[in-house]
C-alpha positions in Angstrom: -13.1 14.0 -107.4 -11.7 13.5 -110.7 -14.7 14.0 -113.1 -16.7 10.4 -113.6 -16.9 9.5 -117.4 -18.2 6.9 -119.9 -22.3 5.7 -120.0 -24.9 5.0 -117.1 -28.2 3.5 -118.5 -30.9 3.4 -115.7 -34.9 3.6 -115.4 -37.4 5.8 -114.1 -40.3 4.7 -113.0 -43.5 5.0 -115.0 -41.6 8.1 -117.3 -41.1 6.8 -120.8 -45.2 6.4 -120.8 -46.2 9.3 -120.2 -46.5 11.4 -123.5 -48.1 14.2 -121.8 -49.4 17.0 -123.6 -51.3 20.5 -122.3 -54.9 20.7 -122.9 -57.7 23.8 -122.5 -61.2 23.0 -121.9 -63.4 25.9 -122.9 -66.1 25.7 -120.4 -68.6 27.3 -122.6 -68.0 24.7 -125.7 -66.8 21.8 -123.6 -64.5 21.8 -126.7 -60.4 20.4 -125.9 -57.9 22.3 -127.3 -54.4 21.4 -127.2 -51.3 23.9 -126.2 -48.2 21.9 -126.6 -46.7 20.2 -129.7 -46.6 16.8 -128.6 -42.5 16.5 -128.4 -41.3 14.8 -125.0 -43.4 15.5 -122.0 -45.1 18.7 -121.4 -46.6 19.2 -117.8 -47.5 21.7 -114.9 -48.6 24.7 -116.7 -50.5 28.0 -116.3 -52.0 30.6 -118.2 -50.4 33.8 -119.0 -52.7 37.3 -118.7 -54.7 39.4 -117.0 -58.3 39.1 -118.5 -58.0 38.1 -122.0 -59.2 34.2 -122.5 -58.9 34.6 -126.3 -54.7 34.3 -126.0 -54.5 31.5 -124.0 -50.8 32.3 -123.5 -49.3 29.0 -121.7 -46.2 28.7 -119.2 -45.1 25.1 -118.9 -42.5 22.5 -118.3 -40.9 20.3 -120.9 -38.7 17.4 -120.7 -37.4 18.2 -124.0 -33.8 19.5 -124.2 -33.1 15.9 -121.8 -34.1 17.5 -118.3 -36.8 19.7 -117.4 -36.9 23.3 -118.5 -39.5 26.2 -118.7 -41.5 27.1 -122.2 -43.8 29.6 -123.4 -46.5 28.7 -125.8 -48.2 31.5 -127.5 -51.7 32.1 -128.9 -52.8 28.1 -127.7 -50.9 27.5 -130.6 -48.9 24.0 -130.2 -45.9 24.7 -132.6 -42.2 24.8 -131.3 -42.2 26.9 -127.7 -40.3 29.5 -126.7 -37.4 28.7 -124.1 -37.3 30.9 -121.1 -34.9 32.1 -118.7 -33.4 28.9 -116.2 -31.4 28.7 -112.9 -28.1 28.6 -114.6 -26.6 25.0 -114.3 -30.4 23.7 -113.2 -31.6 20.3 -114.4 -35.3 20.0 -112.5 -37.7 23.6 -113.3 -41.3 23.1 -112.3 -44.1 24.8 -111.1 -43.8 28.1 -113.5 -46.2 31.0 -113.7 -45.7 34.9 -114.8 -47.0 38.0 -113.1 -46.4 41.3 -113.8 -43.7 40.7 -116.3 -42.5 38.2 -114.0 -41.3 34.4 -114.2 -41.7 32.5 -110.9 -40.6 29.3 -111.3 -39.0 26.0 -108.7 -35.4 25.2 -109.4 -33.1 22.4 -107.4 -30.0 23.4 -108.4 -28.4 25.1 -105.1 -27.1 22.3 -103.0 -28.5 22.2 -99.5 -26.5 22.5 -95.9 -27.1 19.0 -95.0 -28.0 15.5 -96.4 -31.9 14.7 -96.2 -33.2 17.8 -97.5 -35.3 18.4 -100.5 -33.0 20.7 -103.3 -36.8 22.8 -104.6 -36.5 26.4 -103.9 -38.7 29.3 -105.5 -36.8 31.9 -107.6 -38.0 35.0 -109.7 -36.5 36.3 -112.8 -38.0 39.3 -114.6 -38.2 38.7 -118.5 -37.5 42.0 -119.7 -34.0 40.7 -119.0 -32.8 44.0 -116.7 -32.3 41.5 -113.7 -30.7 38.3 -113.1 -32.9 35.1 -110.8 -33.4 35.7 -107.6 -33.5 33.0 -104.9 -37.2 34.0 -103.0 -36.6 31.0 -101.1 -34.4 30.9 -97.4 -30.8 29.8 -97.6 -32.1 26.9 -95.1 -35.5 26.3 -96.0 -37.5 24.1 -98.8 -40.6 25.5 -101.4 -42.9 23.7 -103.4 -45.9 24.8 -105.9 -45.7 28.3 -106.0 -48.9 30.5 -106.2 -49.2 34.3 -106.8 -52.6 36.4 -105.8 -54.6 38.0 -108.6 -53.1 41.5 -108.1 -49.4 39.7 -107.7 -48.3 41.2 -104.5 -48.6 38.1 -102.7 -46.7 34.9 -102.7 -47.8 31.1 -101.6 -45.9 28.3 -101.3 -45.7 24.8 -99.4 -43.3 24.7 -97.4 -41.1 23.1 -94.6 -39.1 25.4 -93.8 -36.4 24.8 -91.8 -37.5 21.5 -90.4 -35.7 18.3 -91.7 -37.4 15.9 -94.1 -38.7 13.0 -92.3 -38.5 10.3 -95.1 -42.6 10.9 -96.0 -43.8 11.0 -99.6 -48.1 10.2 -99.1 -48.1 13.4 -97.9 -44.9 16.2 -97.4 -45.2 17.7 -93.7 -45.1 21.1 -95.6 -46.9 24.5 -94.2 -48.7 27.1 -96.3 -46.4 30.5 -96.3 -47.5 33.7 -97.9 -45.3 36.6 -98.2 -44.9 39.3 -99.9 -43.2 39.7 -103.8 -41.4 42.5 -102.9 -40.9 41.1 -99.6 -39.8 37.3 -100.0 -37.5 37.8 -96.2 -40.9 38.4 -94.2 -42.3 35.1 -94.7 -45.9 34.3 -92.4 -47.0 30.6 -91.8 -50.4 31.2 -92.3 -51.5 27.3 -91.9 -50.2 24.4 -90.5 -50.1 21.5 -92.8 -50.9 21.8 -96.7 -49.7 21.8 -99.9 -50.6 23.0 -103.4 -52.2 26.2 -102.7 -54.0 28.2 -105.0 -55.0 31.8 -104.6 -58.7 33.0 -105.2 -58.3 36.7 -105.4 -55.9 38.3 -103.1 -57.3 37.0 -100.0 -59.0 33.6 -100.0 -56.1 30.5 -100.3 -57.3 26.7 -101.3 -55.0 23.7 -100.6 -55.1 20.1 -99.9 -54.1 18.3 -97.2 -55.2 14.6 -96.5 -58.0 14.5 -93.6 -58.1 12.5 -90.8 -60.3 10.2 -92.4 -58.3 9.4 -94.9 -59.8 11.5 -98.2 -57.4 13.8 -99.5 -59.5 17.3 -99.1 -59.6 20.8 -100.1 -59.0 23.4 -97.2 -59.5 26.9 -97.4 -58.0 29.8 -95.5 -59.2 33.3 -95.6 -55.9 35.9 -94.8 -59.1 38.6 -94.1 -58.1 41.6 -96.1 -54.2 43.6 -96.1 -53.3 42.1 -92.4 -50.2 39.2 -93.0 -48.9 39.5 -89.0 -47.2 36.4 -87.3 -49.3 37.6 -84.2 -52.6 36.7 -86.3 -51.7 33.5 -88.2 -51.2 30.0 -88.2 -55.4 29.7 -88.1 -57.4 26.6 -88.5 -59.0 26.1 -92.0 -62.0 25.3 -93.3 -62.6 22.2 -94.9 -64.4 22.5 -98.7 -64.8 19.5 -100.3 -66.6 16.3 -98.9 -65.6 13.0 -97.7 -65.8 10.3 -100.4 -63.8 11.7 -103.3 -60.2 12.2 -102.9 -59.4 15.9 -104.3 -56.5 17.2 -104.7 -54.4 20.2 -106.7 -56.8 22.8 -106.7 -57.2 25.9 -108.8 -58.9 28.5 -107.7 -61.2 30.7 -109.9 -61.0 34.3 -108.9 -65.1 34.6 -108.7 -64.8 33.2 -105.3 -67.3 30.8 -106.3 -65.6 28.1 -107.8 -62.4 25.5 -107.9 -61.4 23.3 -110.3 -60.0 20.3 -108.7 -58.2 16.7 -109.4 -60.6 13.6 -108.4 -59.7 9.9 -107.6 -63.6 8.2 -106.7 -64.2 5.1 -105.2 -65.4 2.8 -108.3 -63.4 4.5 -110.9 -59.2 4.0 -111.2 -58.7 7.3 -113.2 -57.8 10.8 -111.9 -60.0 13.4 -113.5 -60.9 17.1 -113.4 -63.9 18.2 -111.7 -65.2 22.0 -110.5 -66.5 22.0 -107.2 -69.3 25.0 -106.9 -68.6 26.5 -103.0 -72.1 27.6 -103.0 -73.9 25.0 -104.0 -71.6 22.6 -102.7 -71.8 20.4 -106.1 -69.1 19.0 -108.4 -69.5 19.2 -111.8 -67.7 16.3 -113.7 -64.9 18.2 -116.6 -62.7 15.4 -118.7 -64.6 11.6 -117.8 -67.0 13.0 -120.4 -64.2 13.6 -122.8 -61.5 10.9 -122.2 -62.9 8.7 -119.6 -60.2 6.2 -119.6 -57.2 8.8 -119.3 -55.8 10.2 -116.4 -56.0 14.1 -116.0 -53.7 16.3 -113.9 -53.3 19.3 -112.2 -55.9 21.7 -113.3 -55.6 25.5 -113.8 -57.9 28.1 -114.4 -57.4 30.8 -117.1 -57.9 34.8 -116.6 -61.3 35.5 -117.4 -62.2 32.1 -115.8 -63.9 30.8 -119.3 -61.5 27.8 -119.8 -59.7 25.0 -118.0 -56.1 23.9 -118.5 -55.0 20.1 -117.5 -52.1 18.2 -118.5 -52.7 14.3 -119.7 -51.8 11.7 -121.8 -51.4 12.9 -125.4 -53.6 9.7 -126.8 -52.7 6.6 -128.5 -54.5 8.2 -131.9 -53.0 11.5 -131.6 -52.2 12.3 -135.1 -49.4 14.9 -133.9 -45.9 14.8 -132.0 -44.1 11.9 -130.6 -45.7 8.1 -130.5 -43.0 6.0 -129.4 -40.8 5.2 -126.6 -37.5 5.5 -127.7 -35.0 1.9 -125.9 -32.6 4.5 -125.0 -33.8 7.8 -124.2 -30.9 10.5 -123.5 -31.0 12.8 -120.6 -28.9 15.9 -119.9 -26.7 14.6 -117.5 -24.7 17.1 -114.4 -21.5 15.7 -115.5 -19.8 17.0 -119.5 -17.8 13.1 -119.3 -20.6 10.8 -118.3 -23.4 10.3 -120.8 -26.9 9.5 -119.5 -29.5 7.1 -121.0 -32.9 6.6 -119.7 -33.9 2.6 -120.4 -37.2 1.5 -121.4 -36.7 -1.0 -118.9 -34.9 -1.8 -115.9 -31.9 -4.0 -114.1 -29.2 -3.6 -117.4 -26.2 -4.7 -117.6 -23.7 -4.1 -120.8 -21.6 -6.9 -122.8 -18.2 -6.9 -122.4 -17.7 -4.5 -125.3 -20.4 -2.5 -124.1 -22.4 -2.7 -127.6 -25.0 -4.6 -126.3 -27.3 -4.0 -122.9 -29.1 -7.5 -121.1 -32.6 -5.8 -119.7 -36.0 -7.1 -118.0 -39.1 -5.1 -119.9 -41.1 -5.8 -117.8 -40.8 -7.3 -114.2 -44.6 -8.5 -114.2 -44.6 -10.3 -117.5 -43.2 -13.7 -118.0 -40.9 -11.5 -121.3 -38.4 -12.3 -118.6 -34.5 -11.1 -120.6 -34.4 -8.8 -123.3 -31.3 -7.1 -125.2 -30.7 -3.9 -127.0 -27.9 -2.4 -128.8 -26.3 0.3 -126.9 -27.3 2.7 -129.7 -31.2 2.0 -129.3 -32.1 0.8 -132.7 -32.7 -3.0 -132.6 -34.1 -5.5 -129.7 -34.4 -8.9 -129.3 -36.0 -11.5 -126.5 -34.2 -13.2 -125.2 -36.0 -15.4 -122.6 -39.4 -15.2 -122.5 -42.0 -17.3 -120.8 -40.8 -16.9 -117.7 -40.2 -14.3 -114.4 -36.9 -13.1 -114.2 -35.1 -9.8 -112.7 -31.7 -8.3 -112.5 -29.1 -9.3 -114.7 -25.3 -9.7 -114.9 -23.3 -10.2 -118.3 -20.1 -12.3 -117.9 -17.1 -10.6 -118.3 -15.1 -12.8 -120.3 -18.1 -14.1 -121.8 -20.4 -12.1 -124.6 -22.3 -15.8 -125.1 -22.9 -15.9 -121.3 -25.7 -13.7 -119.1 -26.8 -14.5 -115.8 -30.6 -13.6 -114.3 -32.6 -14.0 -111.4 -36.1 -16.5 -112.8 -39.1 -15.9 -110.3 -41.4 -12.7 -108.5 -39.4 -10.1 -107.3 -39.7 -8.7 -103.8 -40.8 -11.7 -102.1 -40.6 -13.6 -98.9 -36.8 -15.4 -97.8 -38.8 -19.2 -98.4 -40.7 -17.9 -102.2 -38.6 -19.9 -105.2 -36.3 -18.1 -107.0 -33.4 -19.3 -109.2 -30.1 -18.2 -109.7 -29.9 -19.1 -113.9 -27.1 -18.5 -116.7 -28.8 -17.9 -120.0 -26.4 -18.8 -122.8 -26.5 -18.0 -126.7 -24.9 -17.1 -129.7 -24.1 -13.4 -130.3 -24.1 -13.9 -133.7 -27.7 -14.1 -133.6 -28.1 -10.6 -132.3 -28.4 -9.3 -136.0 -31.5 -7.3 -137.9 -33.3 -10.6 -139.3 -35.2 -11.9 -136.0 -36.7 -10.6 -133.2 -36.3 -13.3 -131.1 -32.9 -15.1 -130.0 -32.1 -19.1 -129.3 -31.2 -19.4 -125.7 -30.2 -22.1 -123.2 -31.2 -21.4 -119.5 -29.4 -24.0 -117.0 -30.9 -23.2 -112.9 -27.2 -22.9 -111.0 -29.0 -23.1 -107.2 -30.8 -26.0 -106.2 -34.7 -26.4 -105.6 -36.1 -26.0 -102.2 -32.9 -23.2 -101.6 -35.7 -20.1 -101.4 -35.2 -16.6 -102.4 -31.6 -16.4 -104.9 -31.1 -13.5 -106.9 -29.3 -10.6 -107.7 -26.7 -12.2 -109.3 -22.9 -10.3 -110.2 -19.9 -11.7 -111.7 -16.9 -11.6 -111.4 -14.4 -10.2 -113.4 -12.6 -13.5 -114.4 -15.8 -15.0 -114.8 -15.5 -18.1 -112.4 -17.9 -16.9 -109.7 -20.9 -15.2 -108.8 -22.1 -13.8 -105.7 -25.7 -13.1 -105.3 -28.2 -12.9 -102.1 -29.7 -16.1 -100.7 -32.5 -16.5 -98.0 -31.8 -20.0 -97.5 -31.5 -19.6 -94.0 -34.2 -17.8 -93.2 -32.3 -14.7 -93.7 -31.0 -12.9 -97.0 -27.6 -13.0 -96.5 -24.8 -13.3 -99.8 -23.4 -16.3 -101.3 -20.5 -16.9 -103.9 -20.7 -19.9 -106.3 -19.4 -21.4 -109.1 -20.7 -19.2 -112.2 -20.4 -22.0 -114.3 -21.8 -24.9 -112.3 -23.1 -23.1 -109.7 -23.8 -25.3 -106.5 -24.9 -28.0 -109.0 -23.0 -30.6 -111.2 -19.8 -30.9 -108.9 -20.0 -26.4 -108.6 -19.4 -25.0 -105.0 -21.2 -23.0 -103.1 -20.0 -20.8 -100.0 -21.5 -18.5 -97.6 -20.0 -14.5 -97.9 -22.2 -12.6 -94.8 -24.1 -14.0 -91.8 -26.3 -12.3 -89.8 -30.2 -12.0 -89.5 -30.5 -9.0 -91.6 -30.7 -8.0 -94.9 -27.7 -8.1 -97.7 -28.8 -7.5 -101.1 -27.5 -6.3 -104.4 -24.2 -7.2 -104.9 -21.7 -5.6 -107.2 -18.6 -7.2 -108.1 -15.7 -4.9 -108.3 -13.6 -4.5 -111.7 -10.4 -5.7 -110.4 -12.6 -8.3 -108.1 -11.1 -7.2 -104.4 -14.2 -6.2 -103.2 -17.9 -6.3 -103.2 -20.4 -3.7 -102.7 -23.6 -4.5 -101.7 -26.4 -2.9 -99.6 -27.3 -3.6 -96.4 -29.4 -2.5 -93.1 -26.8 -4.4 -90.8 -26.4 -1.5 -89.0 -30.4 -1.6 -87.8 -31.7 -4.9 -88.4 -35.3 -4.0 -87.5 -35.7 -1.0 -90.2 -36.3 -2.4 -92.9 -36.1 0.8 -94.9 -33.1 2.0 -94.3 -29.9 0.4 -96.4 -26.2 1.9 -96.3 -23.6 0.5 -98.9 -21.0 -1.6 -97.4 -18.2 -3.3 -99.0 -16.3 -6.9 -97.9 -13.6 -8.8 -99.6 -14.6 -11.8 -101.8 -12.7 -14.4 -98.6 -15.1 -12.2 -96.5 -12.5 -10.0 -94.3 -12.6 -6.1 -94.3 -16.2 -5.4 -94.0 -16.8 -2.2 -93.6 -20.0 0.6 -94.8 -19.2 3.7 -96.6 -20.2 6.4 -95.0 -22.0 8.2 -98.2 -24.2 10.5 -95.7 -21.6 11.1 -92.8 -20.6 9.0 -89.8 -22.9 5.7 -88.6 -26.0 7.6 -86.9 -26.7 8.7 -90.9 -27.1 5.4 -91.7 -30.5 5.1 -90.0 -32.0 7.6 -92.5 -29.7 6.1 -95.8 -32.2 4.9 -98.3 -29.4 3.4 -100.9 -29.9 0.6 -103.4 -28.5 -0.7 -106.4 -25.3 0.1 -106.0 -22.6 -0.6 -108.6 -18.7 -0.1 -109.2 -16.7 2.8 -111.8 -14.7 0.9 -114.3 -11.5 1.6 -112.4 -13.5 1.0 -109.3 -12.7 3.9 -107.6 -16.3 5.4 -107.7 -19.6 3.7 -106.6 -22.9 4.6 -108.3 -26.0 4.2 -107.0 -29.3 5.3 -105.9 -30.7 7.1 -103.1 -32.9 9.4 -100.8 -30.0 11.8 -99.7 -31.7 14.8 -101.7 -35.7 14.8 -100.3 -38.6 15.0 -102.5 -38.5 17.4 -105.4 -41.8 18.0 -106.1 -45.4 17.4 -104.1 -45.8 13.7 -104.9 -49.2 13.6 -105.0 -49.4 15.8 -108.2 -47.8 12.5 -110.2 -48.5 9.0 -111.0 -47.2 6.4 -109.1 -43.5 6.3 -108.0 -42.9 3.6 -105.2 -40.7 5.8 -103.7 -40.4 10.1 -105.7 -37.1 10.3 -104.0 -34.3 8.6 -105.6 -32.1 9.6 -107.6 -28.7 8.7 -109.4 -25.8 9.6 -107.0 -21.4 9.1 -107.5 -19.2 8.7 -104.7 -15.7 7.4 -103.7 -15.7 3.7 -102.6 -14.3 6.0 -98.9 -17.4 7.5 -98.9 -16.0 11.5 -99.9 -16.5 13.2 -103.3 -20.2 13.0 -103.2 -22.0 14.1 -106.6 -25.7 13.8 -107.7 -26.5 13.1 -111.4 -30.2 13.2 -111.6 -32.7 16.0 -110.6 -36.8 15.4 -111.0 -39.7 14.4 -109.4 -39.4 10.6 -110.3 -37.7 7.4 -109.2 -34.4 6.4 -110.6 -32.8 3.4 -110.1 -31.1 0.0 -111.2 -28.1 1.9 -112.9 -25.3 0.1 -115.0 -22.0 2.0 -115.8 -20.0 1.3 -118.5 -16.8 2.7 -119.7 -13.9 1.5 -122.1 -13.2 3.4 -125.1 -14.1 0.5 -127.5 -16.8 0.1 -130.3 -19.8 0.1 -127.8 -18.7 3.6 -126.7 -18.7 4.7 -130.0 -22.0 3.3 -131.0 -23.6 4.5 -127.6 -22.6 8.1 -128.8 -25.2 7.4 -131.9 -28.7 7.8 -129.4 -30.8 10.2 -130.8 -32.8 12.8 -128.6 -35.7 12.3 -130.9 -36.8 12.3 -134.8 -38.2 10.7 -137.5 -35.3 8.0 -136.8 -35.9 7.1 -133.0 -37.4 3.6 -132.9 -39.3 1.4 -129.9 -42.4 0.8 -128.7 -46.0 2.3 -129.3 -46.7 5.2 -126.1 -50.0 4.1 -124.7 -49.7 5.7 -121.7 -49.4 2.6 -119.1 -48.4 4.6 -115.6 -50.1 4.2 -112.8 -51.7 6.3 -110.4 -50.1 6.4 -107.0 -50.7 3.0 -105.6 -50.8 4.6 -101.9 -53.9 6.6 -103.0 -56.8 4.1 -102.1 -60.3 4.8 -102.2 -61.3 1.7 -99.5 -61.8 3.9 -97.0 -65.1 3.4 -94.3 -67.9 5.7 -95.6 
């Protein structure tokens, strides 16, 4: 594949809020002390020692440099880290800790032997530098959230092994396997189901695994000395914690006596850190006394046991680090000729000369159309007042911009409008915030679900996906008129399934869109396909191998190269990078930003983390907005947006209605 260049602008779910920072809780002061420096987000972290609580040496993963690399923090001092050693061409590091002299660490940079398969495998890299990283992990198996015993002979990891991933994210069908460090090919499943375990000396493991009445629970293990045989293990484990409190990523203390945990309780919405007492079977409540209104995650318990570690939500009056959400955040992107941009925001679409980028803010707030320049410094509304989702900026047109008014993700018969917002673009300038528009509704009342409109490149039509019949099917219409004031309107697809998203082609011959034709009944499962604009030559692109693949594709928002011989969009093809659980809320932790040939060959990933990606927009010409798009800062005094409060969610699939 010849190398993909220019500017994709996308979102990720829930990331530009949240301005995570490490923090130690000295048990014996109940005093917070912070470990990182406030710049990006700084998560997943672990002390560094034997027995010494007065260092408070961290290991931890920022977001940084544009993608997510390893750092070491010295002294619990929160000034500039230290970068450590990285899986050579790796964009997604998590789950570090050091023993022995030696970083362990996840990495998702070796490409797996078959679609459908998480990228996260363990490596090992010793920092006196004398040896290079060595993949612990099997050539056809997946790891998650390392753990290494107290003496650091023994490894623990979630895993699934061999088996293929079967499209979960509540809870990753992963198995708890210890082996040894010096012995990473003798791998023992030692329990059957769990993630996220934690060692408690060198023979007691803690994990959690969702019970069967529905509260996420800690489990316990005991491996009963030196023995590790296959001929003694998988065993049963014992359950820890109680129903009525989810609790999940554990930490064990090495007293045998204790674990610091993460808590979701009925009655309260945030996740906090808690240590439960195995003897006297108590919990004793950590950071709702401190910050009771922000979430907590991830706990971890330092070497002499005196002090807690968490990662959270740096704090609307933190008088340190970053307190704003850039527009336009850039991220290190897999490709030298294709710049990325992370969008505080989601469904863009650039002007014709690519200097200015149509975006909803936010798809619950009637702030239904904003703008942005392409270099992040200014930003207007554009319509407000109302709904409105996924946009499409004329061609031929910079005065023209066409939007979707009403809820998104609703029923074939709920009313939404197909409407073309018009303006001048002389009014896009530094002395308003707020832009004149004129909306006119192109598809008629009573017509049902219209949306997701694209234009095309001549700017005389749009097509866009109708449920006017009972089904959602796509449409083309008049882009000026629409199926109004003498417009036309014509059906493009027919069939009672889904057709959604569709991308107009550059040199308008085709259409991309995605579907689940193939399976009408699965509603989760969408290939791309493309059809000509009279409707002949339908066919799908076969992005994850022949038609029985396309009952596992997961692939959405799909959108054309500007000499449309690529497609761009995102999917599930590469698993679940990191325990899902351990996050806030992604609707689905498993998409990411993917390139392909419009013959389905040439497949390349562009984005690698934990998150959701989605609702790209690709833009490439060589002209002014090119240019001005090459001006977005990483970060500084000179980045400008909106205040970081910290509004993610907590997984919405967590729920604490469950029968007592």
């Amino acid at each position: 594949m010849n190398h993909p260049a220019g500017t994709i602008v996308f979102t990720t779910v829930g990331r530009p809020y949240y301005g995570f920072d490490v923090f130690a809780l000295h048990l014996d002061s109940a005093q917070e002390h912070r470990l990182t420096d406030g710049t990006s987000v700084n998560f997943n972290a672990q002390f560094v020692g034997d027995d010494d609580d007065s260092d408070l040496t961290t290991v931890f993963v920022s977001e940084r440099s544009g993608c997510s690399k390893i750092y070491l923090s010295r002294h619990g001092i929160p000034e500039p880290p230290e970068l450590l050693p990285a899986a050579p061409g790796s964009l997604f590091h998590d789950r570090p800790l050091i023993k022995n002299n030696r970083l362990y660490f996840i990495s998702a940079h070796e490409k797996p032997l078959q679609h459908f398969r998480s990228w996260s495998s363990l490596y090992a890299a010793c920092l006196d530098g004398k040896t290079g990283i060595a993949r612990l992990t099997p050539a056809d198996a997946v790891d998650y959230s390392p753990s290494i015993s107290q003496s650091g002979d023994l490894v623990a990891v979630a895993s699934n092994g061999s088996r293929p991933w079967g499209g979960e994210f509540h809870e990753l069908h992963t198995d708890i396997v210890v082996f040894r460090s010096s012995e990473p090919e003798k791998r023992v499943v030692v329990c059957e189901r769990g993630g996220w375990p934690t060692w408690s000396g060198d023979s007691a493991i803690f994990f959690h695994r969702q019970a069967d009445d529905g509260w996420w629970s800690i489990y316990c293990i005991d491996l009963n000395g030196d023995r590790l045989s296959t001929d003694d293990f998988p065993v049963a484990p014992v359950r820890i914690t109680p129903r009525g409190v989810h609790c999940f990523t554990p930490a064990a203390f090495h007293d045998g006596e204790r674990i610091a945990v993460a808590t979701r309780r009925p009655g309260k919405s945030h996740r906090h850190i808690e240590i439960f007492n195995l003897v006297t079977r108590e919990f004793q409540p950590l950071t709702e006394n401190l910050n009771p209104n922000i979430h907590h995650y991830n706990p971890f318990v330092s070497p002499a046991s005196n002090a807690i570690g968490y990662h959270r939500f740096r704090g609307e009056s933190a008088t340190y680090g970053e307190s704003v959400v850039p527009y336009l955040e850039p991220v290190t992107s897999a490709v030298e000729s294709l710049r990325m941009l992370r969008l505080e925001g989601a469904f863009p679409s650039f002007s014709p000369s690519g200097d200015l980028i149509a975006f909803n803010h936010d798809l619950d707030s009637e702030i239904g159309v904003k703008v942005v320049r392409s270099d992040g410094s200014r930003r207007w509304v554009l319509l407000k007042d109302r709904l409105a989702f996924y946009n499409s900026w004329s061609p031929t047109e910079k005065s023209a911009i066409y939007t979707s008014i009403g809820p998104i993700f609703e029923s074939v018969r709920t009313n939404v409008q197909i409407a073309r917002i018009t303006f001048d673009p002389s009014d896009f300038d530094d002395h308003r915030d707020e832009v004149p528009s004129q909306v006119k509704i192109l598809t008629s009342q009573g017509s049902g679900n219209n949306a997701f409109p694209s234009c095309s490149p001549d700017g005389k039509w749009l097509v866009f996906r109708s449920g006017r019949t009972g089904h959602k099917n796509l449409y083309v219409m008049d882009a000026v008129n629409g199926e109004l004031d003498g417009g036309s309107i014509r059906q493009l697809t027919e069939g009672p399934w889904i057709d959604t998203m569709p991308s107009w082609s550059p040199a308008g011959d085709l259409i991309a869109f995605s579907s689940n034709r193939h399976n009408p009944d699965n509603t989760e499962a969408f290939s791309i396909y493309l059809i000509r604009p009279d409707g002949s030559d339908l066919r799908r692109v076969p992005v994850a191998g022949p038609d029985g693949a396309a009952d596992r594709e997961r692939i959405n928002h799909v959108c054309f190269s500007a000499d449309g011989r690529l497609l761009l969009f995102t999917a599930n093809l590469g698993g679940v990078s990191a325990e899902p659980v351990s996050l806030p809320n992604h609707f689905q932790p498993y998409g990411d930003l993917y390139v392909v040939r419009i013959d389905g060959t040439g497949l390349a990933r562009l984005t690698w983390n934990g998150y959701e990606n989605g609702t790209p927009a690709w833009w490439s010409s060589g002209g002014v907005g090119e240019e001005e798009l090459g001006k977005v800062d990483l970060g500084g005094g000179g980045v400008v947006g909106d205040k970081l409060r910290g509004q993610f969610e907590e997984p919405l699939w967590i729920s604490c209605d469950i029968d007592l």
